[in-house]
VOGU-3710 file (C-alpha; in Angstrom, 3 decimals, decimal comma):
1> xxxxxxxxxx> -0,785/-13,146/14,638  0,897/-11,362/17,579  3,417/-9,588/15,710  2,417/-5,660/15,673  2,975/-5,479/12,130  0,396/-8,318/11,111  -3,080/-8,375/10,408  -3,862/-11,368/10,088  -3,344/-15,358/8,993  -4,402/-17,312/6,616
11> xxxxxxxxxx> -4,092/-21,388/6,212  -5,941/-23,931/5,958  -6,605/-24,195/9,733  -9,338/-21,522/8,919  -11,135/-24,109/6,152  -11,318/-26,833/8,827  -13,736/-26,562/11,623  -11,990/-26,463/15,161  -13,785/-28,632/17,933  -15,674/-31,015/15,644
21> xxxxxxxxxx> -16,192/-33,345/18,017  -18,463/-30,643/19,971  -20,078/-28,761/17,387  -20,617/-33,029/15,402  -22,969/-33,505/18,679  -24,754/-30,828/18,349  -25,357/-31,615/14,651  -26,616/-34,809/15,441  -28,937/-33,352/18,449  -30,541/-31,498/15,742
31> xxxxxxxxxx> -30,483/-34,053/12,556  -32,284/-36,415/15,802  -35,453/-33,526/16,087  -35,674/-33,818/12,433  -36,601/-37,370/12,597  -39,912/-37,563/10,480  -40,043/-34,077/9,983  -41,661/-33,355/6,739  -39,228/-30,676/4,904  -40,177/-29,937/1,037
41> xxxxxxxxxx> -38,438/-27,525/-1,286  -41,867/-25,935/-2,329  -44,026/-23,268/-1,227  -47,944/-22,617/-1,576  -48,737/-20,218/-3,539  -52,139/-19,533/-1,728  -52,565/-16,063/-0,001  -54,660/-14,647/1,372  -54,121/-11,263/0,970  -57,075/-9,502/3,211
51> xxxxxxxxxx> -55,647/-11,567/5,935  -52,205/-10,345/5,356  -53,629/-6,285/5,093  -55,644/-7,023/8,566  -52,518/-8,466/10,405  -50,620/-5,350/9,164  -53,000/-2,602/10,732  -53,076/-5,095/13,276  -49,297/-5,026/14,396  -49,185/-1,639/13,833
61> xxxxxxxxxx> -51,925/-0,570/15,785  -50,091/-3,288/18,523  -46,656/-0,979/17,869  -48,483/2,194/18,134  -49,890/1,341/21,639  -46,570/-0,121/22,650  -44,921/2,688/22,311  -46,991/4,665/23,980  -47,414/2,556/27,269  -43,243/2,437/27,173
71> xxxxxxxxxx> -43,201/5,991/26,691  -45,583/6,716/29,893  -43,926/4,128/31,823  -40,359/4,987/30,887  -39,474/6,730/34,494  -41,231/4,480/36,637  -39,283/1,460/34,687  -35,845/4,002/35,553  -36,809/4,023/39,250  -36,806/0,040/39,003
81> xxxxxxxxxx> -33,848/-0,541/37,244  -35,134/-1,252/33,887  -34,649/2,292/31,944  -32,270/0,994/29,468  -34,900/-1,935/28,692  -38,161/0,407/28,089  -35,291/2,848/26,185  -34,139/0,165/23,963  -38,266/-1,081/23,525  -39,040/2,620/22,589
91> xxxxxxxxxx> -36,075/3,084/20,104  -37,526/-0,248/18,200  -40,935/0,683/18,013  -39,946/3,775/16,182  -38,286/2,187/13,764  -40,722/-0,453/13,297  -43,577/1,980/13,154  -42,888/3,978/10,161  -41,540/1,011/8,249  -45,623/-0,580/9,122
101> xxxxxxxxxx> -46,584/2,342/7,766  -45,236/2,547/4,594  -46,237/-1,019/4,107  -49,895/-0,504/5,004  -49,573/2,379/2,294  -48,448/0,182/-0,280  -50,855/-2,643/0,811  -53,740/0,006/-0,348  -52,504/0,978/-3,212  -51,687/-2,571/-5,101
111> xxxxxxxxxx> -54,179/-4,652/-6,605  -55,336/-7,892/-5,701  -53,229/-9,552/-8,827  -50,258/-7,528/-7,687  -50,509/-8,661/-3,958  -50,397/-11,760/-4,842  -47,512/-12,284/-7,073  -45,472/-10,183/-4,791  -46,205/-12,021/-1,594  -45,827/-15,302/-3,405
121> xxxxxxxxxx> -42,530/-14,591/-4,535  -41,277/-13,098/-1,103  -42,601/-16,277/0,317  -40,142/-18,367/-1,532  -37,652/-16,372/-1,505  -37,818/-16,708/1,811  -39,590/-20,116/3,111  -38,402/-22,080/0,272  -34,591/-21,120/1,221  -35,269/-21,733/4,606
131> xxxxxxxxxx> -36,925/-25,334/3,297  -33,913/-26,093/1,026  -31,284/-25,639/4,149  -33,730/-27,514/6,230  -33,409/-30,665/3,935  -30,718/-30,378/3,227  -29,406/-30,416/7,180  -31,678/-33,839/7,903  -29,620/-34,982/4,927  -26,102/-34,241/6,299
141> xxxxxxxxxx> -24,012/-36,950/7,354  -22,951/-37,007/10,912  -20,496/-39,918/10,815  -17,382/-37,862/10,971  -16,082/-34,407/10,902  -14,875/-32,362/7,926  -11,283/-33,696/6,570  -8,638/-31,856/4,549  -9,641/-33,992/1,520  -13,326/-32,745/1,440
151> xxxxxxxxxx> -12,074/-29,074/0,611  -12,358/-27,850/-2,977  -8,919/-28,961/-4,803  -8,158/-25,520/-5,431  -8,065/-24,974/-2,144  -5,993/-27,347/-1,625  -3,860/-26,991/-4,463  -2,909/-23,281/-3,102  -2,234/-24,070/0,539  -0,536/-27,559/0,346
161> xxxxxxxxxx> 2,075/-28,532/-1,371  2,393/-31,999/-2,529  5,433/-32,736/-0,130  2,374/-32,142/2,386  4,023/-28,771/3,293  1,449/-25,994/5,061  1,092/-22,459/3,313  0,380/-19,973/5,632  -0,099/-16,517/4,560  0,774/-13,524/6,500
171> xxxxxxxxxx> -0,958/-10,329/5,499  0,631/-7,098/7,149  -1,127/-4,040/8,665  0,878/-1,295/6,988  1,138/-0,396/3,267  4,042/-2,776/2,452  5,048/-0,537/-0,787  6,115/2,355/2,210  10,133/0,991/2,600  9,896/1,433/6,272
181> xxxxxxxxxx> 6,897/-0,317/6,842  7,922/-3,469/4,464  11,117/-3,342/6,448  9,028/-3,953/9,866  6,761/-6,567/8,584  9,866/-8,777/7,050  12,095/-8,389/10,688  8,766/-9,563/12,372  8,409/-12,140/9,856  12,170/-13,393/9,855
191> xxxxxxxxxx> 11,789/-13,300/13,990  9,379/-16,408/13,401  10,792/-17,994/9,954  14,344/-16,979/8,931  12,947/-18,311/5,623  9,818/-16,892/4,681  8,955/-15,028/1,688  6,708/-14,109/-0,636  5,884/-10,474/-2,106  7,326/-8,447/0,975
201> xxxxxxxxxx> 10,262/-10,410/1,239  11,114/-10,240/-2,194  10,429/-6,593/-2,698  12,978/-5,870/0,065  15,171/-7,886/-0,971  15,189/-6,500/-4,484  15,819/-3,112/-3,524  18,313/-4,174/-1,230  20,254/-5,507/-4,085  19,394/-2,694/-6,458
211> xxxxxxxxxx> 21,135/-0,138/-3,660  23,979/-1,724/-3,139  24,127/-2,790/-7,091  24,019/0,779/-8,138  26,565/2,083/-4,978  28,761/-0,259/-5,782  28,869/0,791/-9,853  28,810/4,212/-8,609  32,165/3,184/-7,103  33,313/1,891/-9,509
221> xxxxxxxxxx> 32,506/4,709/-12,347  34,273/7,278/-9,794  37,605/4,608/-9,420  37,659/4,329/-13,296  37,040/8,170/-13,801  40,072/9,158/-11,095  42,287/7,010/-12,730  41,745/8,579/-16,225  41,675/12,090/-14,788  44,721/11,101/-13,154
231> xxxxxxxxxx> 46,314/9,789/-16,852  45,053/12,923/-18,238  46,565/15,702/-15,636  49,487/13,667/-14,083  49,708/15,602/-10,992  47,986/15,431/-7,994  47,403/19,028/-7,286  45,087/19,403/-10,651  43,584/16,180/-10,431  42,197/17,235/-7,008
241> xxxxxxxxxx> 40,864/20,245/-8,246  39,225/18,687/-11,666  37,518/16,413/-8,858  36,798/18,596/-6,232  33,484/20,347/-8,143  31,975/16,715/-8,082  32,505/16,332/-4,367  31,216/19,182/-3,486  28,399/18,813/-6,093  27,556/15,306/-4,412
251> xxxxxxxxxx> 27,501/17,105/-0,915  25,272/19,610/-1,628  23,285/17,199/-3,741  22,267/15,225/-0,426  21,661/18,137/1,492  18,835/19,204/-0,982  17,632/15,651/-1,081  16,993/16,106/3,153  15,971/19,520/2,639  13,253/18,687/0,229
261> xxxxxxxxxx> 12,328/15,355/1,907  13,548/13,291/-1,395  14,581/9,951/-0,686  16,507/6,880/-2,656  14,129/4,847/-4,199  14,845/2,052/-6,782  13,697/4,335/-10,471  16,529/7,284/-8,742  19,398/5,412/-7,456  20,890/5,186/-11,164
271> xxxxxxxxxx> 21,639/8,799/-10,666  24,281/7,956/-8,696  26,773/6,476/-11,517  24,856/9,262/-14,114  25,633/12,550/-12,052  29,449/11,087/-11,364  29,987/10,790/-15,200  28,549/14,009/-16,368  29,287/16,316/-13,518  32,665/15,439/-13,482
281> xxxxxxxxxx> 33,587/16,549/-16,996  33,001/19,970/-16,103  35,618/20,246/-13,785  37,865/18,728/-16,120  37,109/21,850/-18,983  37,275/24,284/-16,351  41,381/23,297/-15,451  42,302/22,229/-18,401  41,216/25,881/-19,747  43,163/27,549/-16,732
291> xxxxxxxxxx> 46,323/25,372/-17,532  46,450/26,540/-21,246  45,239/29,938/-20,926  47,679/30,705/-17,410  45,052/32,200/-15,546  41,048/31,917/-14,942  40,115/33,119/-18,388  37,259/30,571/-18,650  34,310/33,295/-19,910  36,553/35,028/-21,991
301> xxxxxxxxxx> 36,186/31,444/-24,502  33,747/29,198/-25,853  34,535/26,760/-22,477  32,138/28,434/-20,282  29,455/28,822/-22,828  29,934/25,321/-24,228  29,756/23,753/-20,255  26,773/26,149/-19,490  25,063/24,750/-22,766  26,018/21,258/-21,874
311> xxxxxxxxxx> 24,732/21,575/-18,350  21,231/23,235/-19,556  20,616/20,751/-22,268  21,034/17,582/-19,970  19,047/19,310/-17,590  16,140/19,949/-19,821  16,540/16,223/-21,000  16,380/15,026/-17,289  13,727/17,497/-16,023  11,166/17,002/-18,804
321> xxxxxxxxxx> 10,623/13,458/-16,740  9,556/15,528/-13,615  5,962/15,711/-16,053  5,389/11,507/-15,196  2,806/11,207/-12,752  4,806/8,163/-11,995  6,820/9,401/-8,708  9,960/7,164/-9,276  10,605/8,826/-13,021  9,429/12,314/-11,306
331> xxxxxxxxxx> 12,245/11,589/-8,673  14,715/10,502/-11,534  14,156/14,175/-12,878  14,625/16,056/-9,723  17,508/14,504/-8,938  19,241/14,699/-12,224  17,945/18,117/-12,871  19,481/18,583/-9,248  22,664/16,769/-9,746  23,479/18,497/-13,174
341> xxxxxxxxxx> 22,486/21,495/-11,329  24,822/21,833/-8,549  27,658/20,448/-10,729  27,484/22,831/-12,788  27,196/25,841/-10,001  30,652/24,307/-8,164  31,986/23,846/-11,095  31,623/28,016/-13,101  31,619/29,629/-10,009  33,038/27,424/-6,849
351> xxxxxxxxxx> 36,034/26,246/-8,673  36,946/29,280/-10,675  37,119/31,549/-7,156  39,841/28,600/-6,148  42,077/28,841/-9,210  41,774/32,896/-8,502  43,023/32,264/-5,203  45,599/29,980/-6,132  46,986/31,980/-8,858  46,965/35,246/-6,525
361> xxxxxxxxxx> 49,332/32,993/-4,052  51,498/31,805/-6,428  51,509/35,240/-7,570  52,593/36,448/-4,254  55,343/33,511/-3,842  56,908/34,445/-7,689  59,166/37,312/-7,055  59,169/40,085/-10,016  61,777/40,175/-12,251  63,993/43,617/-11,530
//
């Protein structure tokens, strides 16, 4: 109950009265008064209804007065000490005076028949009620306090176990669903029981294991994506460059996510292994059309147009879930759309300027023939 995440606690130590022993002789103090006390369960149903108009003028002609005499006295009662008093007597009259007042109005305008069957049934609402508890008090046994056993079995069923094991249930102050306030109220929890769970627990640990499940296949994809790049090119110099519009794609990929404020979140995280296997391919097209063509003559064939095309029609595949008013498949768009995105960008336009480069230096090297 201390911890500054929690709420509260629940168990069945709040089902079972705490000083019984105390609160038992007062029980019996009272069942004692009731000793030949006559309680019934009915109500009369004679009223007298002039009496009841004549002691409603009466109290409020009483309130009226009363106000009045604490209104005149109210700074002689300051000069005493007793301003708040006569202040807190004046605020009640005025509520109770209007509230007379509409009742005297309504008095008027009933008839007799009507008095009466509304005042009866007021008066057992109320008295009876009042009758019924009484009986049933002088009927209570006072031999011994309340026990586990005397709780409903449902009760009982839900907060014991039948090794005799306790449930207690914690329930946290924060919105739980938040990641960095389920992470708070599961340290303060594991501070006190390394082994609690529940909801909470479970939640973080399923994400926990959904991170580091789809990191670790993301690893996995890129390892068996090198090594066929590597199969495929055979050289380290191009398989560096076939890579290097992914890595840079990835990089500026997490600086949009901080930018924009988009975090990881269990429907997103498969992007990871996703944007690795797509992205990547377009660096692949874009040296394997340098190597055969000799020079950066991507545009001038169907390569650039077919990876432009490829890139636009995943995107629009990906984006159209940025519509869901769920946010986890709206954040599965954006960072696909995203991811597809940048690949794309470093892979036309970041990658091509480095081939240029290269090719102007190993122009420069190369010695014309005389």
């Amino acid at each position: 109950q201390a911890l500054p995440s929690v709420d509260r606690v629940a168990s069945l130590t709040d089902l079972v009265p705490v000083n019984q022993d105390l609160k038992l002789e007062k029980v019996r103090a009272v069942v004692r008064q009731m000793d030949g006390l006559k309680v019934t369960d009915t109500v009369s149903s004679q009223i007298d209804v002039a009496r009841v108009r004549r002691q409603v003028r009466d109290l409020l002609a009483r309130a009226r007065e009363a106000e009045k005499e604490a209104t005149r006295n109210r700074a002689a009662a300051s000069l005493v000490g007793k301003g708040r008093m006569v202040e807190q007597a004046i605020a009640t009259f005025q509520r109770m005076i209007p509230a007379l007042e509409r009742a005297d109005r309504a008095l008027g305008n009933m008839t007799q028949q009507q008095l009466v069957e509304r005042l009866t049934r007021y008066e057992r609402e109320v008295f009876g009620s009042m009758q019924r508890s009484l009986a049933f008090l002088r009927e209570h046994g006072t031999d011994r306090g309340v026990e586990l056993e005397d709780l409903p079995p449902e009760i009982l069923a839900r907060f014991r176990a039948p090794s005799g094991r306790i449930l207690i249930e914690v329930y946290p102050k924060e919105n739980i669903w938040e990641r960095d306030a389920n992470v708070r109220f599961v340290r303060d929890l594991r501070s006190i029981d390394p082994k609690a769970t529940g909801t909470p627990v479970q939640n973080l640990e399923y994400i926990e294991v959904l991170r580091s499940s789809y990191v670790e296949a993301a690893w996995w994809a890129f390892g068996a994506i090198l090594l066929f790049v590597i199969i495929h090119f055979r050289h380290p110099g191009w398989v560096l460059l076939a890579i290097l519009p992914l890595g840079v794609a990835i990089l500026w990929t997490l600086g949009l996510m901080g930018w924009l404020g988009i975090h990881f979140n269990p429907a997103n995280i498969i992007t990871l292994p996703l944007v690795i296997g797509i992205g990547v391919a377009y660096g692949v097209y874009t040296v394997d059309r340098y190597r055969e063509e000799g020079g950066m003559k991507i545009f001038d064939s169907s390569t650039g147009k077919a990876i432009i095309l490829s890139a636009l029609t995943t995107m629009i595949g990906f984006g159209s879930l940025m519509v869901s008013s769920y946010r986890g498949l709206f954040s599965l768009g954006l960072l696909m759309f995203l991811g597809v995105l940048v690949c794309l960008v470093s892979s036309l336009l970041v990658l091509p300027q480095i081939l240029v480069l290269w090719d102007r230096s190993r122009q420069i090297r190369t010695p014309k023939s005389p």
